[in-house]
C-alpha positions, 0 to 999 in steps of 0.5 A: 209401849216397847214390843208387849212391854208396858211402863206405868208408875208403880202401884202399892200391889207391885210392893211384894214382887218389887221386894223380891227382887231387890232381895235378889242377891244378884241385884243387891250385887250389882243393881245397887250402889253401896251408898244406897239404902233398900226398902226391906218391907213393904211400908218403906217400898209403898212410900217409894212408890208413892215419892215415884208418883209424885216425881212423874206426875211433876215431870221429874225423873224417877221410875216405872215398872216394866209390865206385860202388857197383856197382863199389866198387874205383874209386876216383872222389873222397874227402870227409872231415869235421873239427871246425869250431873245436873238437868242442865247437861240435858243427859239422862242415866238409867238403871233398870232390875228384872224380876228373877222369874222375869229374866231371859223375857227381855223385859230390860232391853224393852224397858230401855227401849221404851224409855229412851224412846220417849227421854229421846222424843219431842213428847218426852224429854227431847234429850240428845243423849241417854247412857247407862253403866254396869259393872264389868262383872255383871255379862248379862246386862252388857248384853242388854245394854248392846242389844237396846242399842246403847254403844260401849263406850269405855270403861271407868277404872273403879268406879261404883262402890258395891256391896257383895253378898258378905256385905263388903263394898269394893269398886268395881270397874263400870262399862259405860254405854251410850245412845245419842240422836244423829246430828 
């Protein structure tokens, strides 16, 4: 738990709100690499949901919703972890959405607080470094980025392919940010 923030695994009550915002142009814009396939109903989102289950309960990465605490059936984003080349690097990538009603709660610097707190610690992952990226488009998750502690660390000249709201993909340039243990 991260300031009043909660991650669980995903639940099929979270489907509606989930699709929401994956809906959300700004996420489609930047949360979303061209190559990746979103749910657009709700059976598809519930079998997700259930993949994430299945990958958490194996100790798999995948990926959690962001919840109140005090009112934990909201759902107000996700965040979710991958290995970043291959498990053997011992580098987690993140990626995290917050709901559009959700914005300005800081529910995305306290998901990746809570989740690089536990990727970081002897009782999660141990991991010596957690980085994450985003478009240089996209301000606002720069901001969120810097104020969960992650350094800007450089940019990769085009990057990620993404998709605007024509459908057309470009690639964008990406920020990468990173958090290391102290030596």
């Amino acid at each position: 738990m991260e300031a009043g923030l909660l991650l669980r695994p995903a639940v099929a009550a979270d489907a509606e709100r989930w699709l929401e915002m994956l809906g959300n142009p700004d996420y489609r814009m930047f949360g979303v690499p061209a190559f990746v396939t979103l749910p657009n109903d709700s059976a598809t989102i519930v079998e997700r949901i259930g993949a994430s289950a299945e990958a958490w309960s194996a100790g798999a990465p995948g990926t959690l919703v962001a919840v109140d605490a005090d009112d934990p059936h909201v759902f107000l984003g996700d965040i979710g972890w991958r290995w970043s080349l291959h498990e053997t690097f011992g580098i987690a990538d993140l990626g995290y959405g917050t709901h559009p009603d959700a914005r300005g709660r800081g529910v995305g610097r306290r998901a990746i607080v809570g989740l690089t707190r536990w990727l970081m610690s002897p009782e999660g992952r141990d991991l010596e470094r957690v980085q994450l990226d985003h478009s240089t488009e996209n301000a606002a998750s720069c901001r969120v980025a810097l104020a969960a502690g992650f350094e800007r660390e450089g940019i990769r000249p085009r990057y990620l392919p993404l998709r605007s709201p024509d459908g057309a993909v470009r690639r964008h340039d990406v920020c990468l940010h990173g958090r290391i243990t102290p030596p």
